[in-house]
C-alpha positions in Angstrom: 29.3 -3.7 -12.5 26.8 -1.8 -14.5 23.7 0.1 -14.3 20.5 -0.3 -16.2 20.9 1.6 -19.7 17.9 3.9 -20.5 16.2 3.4 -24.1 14.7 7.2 -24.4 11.3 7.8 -26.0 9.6 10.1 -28.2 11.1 13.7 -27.3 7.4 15.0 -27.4 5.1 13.8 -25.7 1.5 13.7 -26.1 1.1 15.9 -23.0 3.9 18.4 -24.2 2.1 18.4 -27.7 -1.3 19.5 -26.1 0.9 21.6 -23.6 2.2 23.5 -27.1 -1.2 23.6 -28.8 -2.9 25.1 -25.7 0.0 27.7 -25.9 -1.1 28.6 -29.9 -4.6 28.6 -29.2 -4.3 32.2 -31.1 -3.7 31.9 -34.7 -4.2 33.0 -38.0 -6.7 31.4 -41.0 -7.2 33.1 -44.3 -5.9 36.5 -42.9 -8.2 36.2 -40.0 -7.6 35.5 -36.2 -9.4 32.4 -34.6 -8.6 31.7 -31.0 -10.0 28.7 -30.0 -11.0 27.6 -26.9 -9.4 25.5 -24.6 -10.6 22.5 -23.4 -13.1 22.2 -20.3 -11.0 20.6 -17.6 -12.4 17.4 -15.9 -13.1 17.4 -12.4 -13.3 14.3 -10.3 -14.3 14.6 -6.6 -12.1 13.2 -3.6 -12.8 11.9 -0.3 -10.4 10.8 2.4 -11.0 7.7 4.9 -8.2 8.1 7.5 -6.8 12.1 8.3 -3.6 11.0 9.9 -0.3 12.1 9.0 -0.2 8.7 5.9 -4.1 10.1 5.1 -2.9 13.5 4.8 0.1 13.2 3.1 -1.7 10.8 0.5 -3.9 13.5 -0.3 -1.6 15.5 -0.7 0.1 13.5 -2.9 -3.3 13.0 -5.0 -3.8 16.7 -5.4 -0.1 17.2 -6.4 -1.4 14.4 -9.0 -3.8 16.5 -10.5 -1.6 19.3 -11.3 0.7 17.1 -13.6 -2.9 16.0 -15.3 -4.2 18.4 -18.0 -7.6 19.4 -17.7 -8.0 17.5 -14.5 -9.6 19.3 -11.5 -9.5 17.8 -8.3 -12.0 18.5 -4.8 -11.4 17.7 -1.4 -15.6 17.1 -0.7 -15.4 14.5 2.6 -13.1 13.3 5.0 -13.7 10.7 7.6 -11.6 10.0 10.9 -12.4 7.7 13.9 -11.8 10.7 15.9 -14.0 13.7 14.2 -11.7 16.5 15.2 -9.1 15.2 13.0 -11.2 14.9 10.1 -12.3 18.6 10.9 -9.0 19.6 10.7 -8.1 18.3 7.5 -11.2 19.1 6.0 -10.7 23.0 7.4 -7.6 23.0 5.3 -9.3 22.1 1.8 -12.5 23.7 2.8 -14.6 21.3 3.1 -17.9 21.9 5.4 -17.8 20.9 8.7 -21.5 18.6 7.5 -19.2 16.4 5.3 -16.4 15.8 7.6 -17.4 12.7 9.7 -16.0 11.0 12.5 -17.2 7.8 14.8 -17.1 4.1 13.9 -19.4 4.9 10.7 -17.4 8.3 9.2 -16.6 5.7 6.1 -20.1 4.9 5.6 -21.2 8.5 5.5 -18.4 9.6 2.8 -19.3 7.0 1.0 -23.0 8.1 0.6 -21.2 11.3 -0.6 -20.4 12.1 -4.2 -16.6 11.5 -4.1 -15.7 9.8 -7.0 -12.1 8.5 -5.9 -11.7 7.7 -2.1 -8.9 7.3 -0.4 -7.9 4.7 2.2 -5.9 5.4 5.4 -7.1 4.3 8.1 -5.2 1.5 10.2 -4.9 -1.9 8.5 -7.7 -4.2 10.6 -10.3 -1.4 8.9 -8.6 -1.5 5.2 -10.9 -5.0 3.9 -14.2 -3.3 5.2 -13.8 -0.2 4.0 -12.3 -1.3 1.1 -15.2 -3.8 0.2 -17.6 -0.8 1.0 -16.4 1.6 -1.0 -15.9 -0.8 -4.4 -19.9 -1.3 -3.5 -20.6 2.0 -3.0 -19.1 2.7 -6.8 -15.8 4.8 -6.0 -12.7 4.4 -7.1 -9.6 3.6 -4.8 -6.5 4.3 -3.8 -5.5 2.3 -0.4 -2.6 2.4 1.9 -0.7 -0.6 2.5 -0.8 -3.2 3.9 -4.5 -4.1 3.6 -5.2 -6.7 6.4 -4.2 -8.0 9.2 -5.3 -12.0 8.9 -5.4 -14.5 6.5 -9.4 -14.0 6.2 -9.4 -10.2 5.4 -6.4 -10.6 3.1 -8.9 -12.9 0.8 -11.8 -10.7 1.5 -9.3 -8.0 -0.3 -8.9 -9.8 -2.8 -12.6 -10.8 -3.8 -13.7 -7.1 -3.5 -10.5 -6.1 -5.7 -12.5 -8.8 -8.3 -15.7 -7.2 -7.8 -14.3 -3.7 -8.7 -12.3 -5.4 -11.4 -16.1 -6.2 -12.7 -17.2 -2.6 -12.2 -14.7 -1.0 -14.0 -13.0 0.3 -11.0 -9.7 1.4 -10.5 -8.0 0.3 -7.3 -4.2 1.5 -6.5 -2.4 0.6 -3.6 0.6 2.2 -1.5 3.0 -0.1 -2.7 4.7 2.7 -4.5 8.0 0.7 -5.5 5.4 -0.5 -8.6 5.0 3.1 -9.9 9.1 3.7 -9.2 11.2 4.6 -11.8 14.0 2.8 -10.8 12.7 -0.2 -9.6 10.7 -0.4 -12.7 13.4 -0.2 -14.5 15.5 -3.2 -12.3 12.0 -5.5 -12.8 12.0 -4.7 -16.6 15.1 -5.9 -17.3 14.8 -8.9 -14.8 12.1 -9.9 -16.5 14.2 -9.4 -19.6 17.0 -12.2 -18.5 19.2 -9.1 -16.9 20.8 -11.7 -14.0 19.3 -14.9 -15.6 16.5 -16.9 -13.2 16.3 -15.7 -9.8 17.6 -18.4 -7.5 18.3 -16.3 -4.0 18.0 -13.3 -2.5 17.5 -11.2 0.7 14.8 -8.1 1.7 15.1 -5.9 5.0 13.4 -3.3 6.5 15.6 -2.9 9.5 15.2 0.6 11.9 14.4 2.0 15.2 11.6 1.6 16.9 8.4 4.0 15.8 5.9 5.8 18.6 3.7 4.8 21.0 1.0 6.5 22.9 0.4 5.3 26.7 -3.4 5.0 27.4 -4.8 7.8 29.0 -7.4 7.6 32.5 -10.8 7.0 31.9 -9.8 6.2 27.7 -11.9 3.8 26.3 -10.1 0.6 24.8 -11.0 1.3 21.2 -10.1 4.8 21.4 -6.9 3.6 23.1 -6.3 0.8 20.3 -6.8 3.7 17.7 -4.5 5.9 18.6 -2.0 3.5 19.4 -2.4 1.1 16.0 1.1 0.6 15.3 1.2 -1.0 18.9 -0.9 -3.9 18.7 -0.6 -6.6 16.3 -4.9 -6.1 15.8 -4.6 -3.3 14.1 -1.1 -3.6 12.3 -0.5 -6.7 11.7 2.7 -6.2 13.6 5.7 -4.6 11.6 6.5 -7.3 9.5 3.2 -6.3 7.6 2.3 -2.8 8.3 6.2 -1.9 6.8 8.5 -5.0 5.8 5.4 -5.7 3.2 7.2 -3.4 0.7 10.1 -5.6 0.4 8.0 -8.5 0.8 6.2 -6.9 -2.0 9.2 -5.9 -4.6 10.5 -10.3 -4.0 6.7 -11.0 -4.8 6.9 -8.9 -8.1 10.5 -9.8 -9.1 10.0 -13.6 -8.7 6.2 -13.4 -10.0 4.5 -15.5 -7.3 4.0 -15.7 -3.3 6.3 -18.1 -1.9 5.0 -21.8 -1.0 5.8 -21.8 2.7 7.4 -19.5 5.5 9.5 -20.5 8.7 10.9 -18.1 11.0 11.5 -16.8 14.5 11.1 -13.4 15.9 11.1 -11.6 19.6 10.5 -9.0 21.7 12.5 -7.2 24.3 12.4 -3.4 24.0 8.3 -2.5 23.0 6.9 -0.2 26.0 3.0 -1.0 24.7 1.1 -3.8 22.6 2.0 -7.1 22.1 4.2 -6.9 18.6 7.8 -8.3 18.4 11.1 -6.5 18.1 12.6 -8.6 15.1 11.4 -11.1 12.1 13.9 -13.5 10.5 11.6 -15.7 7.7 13.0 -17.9 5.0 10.6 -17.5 2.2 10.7 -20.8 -0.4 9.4 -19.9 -3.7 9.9 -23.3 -4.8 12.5 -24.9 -7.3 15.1 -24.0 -4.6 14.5 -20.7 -4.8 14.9 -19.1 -0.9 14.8 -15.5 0.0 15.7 -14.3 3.4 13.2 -11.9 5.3 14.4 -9.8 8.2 13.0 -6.8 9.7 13.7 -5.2 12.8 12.2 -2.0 15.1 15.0 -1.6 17.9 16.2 1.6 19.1 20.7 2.1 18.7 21.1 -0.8 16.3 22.0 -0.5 12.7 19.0 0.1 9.7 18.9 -0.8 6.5 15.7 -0.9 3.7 16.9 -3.0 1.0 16.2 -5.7 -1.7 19.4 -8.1 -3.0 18.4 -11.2 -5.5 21.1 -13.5 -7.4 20.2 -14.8 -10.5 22.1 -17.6 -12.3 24.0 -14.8 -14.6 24.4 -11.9 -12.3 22.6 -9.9 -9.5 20.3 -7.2 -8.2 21.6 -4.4 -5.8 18.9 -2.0 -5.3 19.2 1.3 -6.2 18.4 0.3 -9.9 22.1 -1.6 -9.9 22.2 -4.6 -11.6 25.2 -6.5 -12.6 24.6 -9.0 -15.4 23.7 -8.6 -19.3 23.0 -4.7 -20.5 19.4 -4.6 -21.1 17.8 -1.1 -22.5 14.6 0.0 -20.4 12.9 2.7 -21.1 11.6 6.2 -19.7 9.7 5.1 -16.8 7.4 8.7 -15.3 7.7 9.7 -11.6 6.5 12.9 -11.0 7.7 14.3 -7.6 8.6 10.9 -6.5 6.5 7.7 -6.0 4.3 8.6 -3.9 3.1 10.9 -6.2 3.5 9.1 -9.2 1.0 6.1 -7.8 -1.9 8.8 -7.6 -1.0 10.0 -11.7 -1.1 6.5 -12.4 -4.2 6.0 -10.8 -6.1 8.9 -12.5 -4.9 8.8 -16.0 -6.0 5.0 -15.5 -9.8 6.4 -14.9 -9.8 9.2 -17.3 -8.5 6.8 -20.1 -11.2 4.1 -19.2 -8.4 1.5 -18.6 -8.4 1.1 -15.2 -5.1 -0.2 -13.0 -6.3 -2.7 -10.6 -3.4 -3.8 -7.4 -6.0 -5.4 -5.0 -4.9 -8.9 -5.6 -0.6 -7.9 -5.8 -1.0 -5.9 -2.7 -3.5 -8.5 -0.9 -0.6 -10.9 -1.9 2.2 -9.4 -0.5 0.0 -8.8 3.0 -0.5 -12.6 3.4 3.0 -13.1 2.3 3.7 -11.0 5.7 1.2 -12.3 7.6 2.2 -15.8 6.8 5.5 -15.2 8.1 4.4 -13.6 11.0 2.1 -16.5 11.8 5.1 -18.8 11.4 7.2 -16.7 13.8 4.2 -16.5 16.4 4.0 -20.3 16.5 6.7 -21.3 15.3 5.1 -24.0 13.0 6.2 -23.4 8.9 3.1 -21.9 7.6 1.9 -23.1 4.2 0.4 -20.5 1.3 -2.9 -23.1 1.1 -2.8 -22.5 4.4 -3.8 -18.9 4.2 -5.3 -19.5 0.5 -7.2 -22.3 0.0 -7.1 -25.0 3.0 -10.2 -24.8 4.7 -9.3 -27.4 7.0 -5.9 -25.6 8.2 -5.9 -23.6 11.8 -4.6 -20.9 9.8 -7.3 -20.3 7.3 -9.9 -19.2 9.3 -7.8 -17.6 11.8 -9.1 -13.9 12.6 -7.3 -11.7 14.6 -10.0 -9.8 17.6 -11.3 -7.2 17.6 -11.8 -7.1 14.3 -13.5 -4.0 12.2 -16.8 -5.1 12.7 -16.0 -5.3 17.0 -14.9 -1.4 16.5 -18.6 -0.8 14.8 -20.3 -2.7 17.4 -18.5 -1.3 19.9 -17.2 -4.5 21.2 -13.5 -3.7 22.0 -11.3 -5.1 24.7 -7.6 -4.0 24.3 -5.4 -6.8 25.0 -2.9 -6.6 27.6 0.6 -4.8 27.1 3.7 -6.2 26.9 2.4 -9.3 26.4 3.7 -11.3 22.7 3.1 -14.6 21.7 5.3 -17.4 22.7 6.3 -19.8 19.9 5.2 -23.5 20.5 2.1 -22.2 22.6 0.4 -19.3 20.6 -1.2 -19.3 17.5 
């Protein structure tokens, strides 16, 4: 068994070298001293759609960003929260006036009519495809949370606005932040190298306890209720086979280099106190050519975990953990500063201030209707088709939206469904 051998790179970088001419800006010419002046550092202006504890620590994570970037200044100037006191709260901490941190079913529209140059997305996965598609109109970069939508109808929608901003020149980053991790960068560059050979099989979990959950209070209304209790109800989630299990869903999608054809699988619930999501997923996932990977995920209280990716390929296999056994392929350097969830944000703005901008709508918008595909599958207990979600109008699936949707929450057209109750396979769709 062997791990992936590391080709290094140049030992100075460009950033070092301007690093060490920055340093020397004092020097002598023809017996005289010159100091010249340092560059004028670029500022770019930031807005955040979501001030929960993922909004907070992505912007965070964005402003750690900046500091690795030379010459790159970074502003907090708007927030935007459902519930204005929160977006007060994080705006009080990067001192931002209380007239540009906005709350209500409209806070995204109003930071977008801001000047932020880069906004970032955290609000709870219904919103992500309308305030996605608003701010790519509205001109802003992105960086969103994953995963992006909850049905098969926003998922596309995603994807169209990710081609719009392609057209704009837009940079669009998602939280998938395996893609900007060293070592599974590392593990996809030399499977895409013949490291194990062709994929033929493999297995990704996301298996843990349960998460939180937040009773409904007397006299709270249901969108307020539905807001603060997101990761409840499969109408704002997607249910936990998207809102989590859609990073390994995402790394089997990248490895193999397509979305499976079809999905089958069961799930359950049995231990949930509120919403309507199952405890447990188990999908098989055909890629075609005989190529099946096994999809289980699991939020159950005293039962063991695991977060994990395995694929066998026809000469060898993947581990995780940047462990491959198979041929010795040389990879290079891959950057993570202070982790991945760091690193997706440097990627992000060295992509706009070099003009080359990264665009992952379409990967991530993949990966989410990979989830939700298998979630539909496990809800009904029909095998679920890609055209399905992708291109046949005529299936159920296609057009199948999930209520109350984003624009119900704007319209203020929100009826919480009843808790504890799940779909029953055979009967629901």
């Amino acid at each position: 068994m062997q791990k992936i051998s590391n080709l290094k790179t140049s030992s100075i970088s460009r950033r070092d070298f301007i690093k060490t001419s920055a340093a020397g800006a004092v020097t002598v010419l023809a017996g005289k001293s010159v100091i010249f002046a340092a560059p004028a550092p670029r500022k770019m202006r930031v807005g955040l759609i979501g001030c929960g504890g993922r909004g907070n620590g992505a912007l965070q994570n964005c402003l750690d960003a900046g500091e690795h970037i030379e010459n790159l200044e970074l502003e907090v100037v708007a927030t935007a929260d459902w519930f204005k006191n929160k977006a007060e709260a994080t705006g009080e901490k990067y001192n931002v006036p209380a007239s540009r941190c906005f709350g209500g079913a409209d806070a995204y529209e109003n930071l977008l009519h801001t000047n932020v140059d880069v906004v970032l997305i955290a609000t709870s996965p219904n919103f992500r495809p309308v305030h996605f598609e608003a701010a790519v109109k509205a001109g802003k970069h992105v960086f969103m949370e994953k995963p992006v939508a909850v049905d098969p109808p926003g998922g596309r929608r995603i994807i169209e606005a990710g081609e719009l901003a392609k057209s704009m020149g837009l940079a669009v980053v998602a939280g998938t932040q395996r893609r900007h991790q060293a070592s599974y960068l590392r593990t996809q560059y030399a499977i895409e190298r013949g490291a194990i050979g062709k994929i033929v099989g493999g297995c990704v979990w996301w298996c843990g306890g349960a998460l939180w959950y937040r009773n409904q209070n007397p006299n709270e209304s249901d969108a307020d209720y539905m807001v603060r209790n997101w990761v409840s109800f499969t109408e704002m989630s997607g249910d936990h086979i998207v809102e989590q299990h859609v990073h390994n869903i995402d790394v089997a999608n990248w490895y193999i280099g397509h979305p499976p054809e079809n999905a089958l699988g069961f799930g359950g619930r049995a231990r949930r106190k509120t919403g309507n999501q199952f405890d447990f997923f188990s999908i098989d996932m055909d890629y075609g050519d005989g190529v099946h990977i096994h999809s289980m995920c699991r939020q159950i209280n005293g039962t063991d975990g695991g977060v994990r990716e395995f694929f066998r390929g026809t000469e060898g296999q993947s581990m995780g953990g940047g462990r491959l056994q198979g041929r010795d392929i040389s990879t290079p350097d891959f950057p993570e500063h202070k982790g991945p969830y760091c690193q997706e944000h440097v990627d992000l703005l060295n992509s706009i201030l070099r003009q080359e901008p990264i665009n992952e709508a379409r990967n991530v918008a993949e990966s989410t209707l990979t989830a939700i595909m298998g979630r539909i599958s496990a809800y009904t207990g029909k095998m679920i088709r890609w055209t399905d979600i992708t291109e046949n109008k005529n299936s159920p699936w296609y057009n199948l939206t999930i209520r109350p949707t984003a624009e119900d929450f704007e319209k203020g057209e929100v009826d919480a469904p009843l808790d504890d109750i799940a779909a029953v396979p055979g009967r629901d769709k």
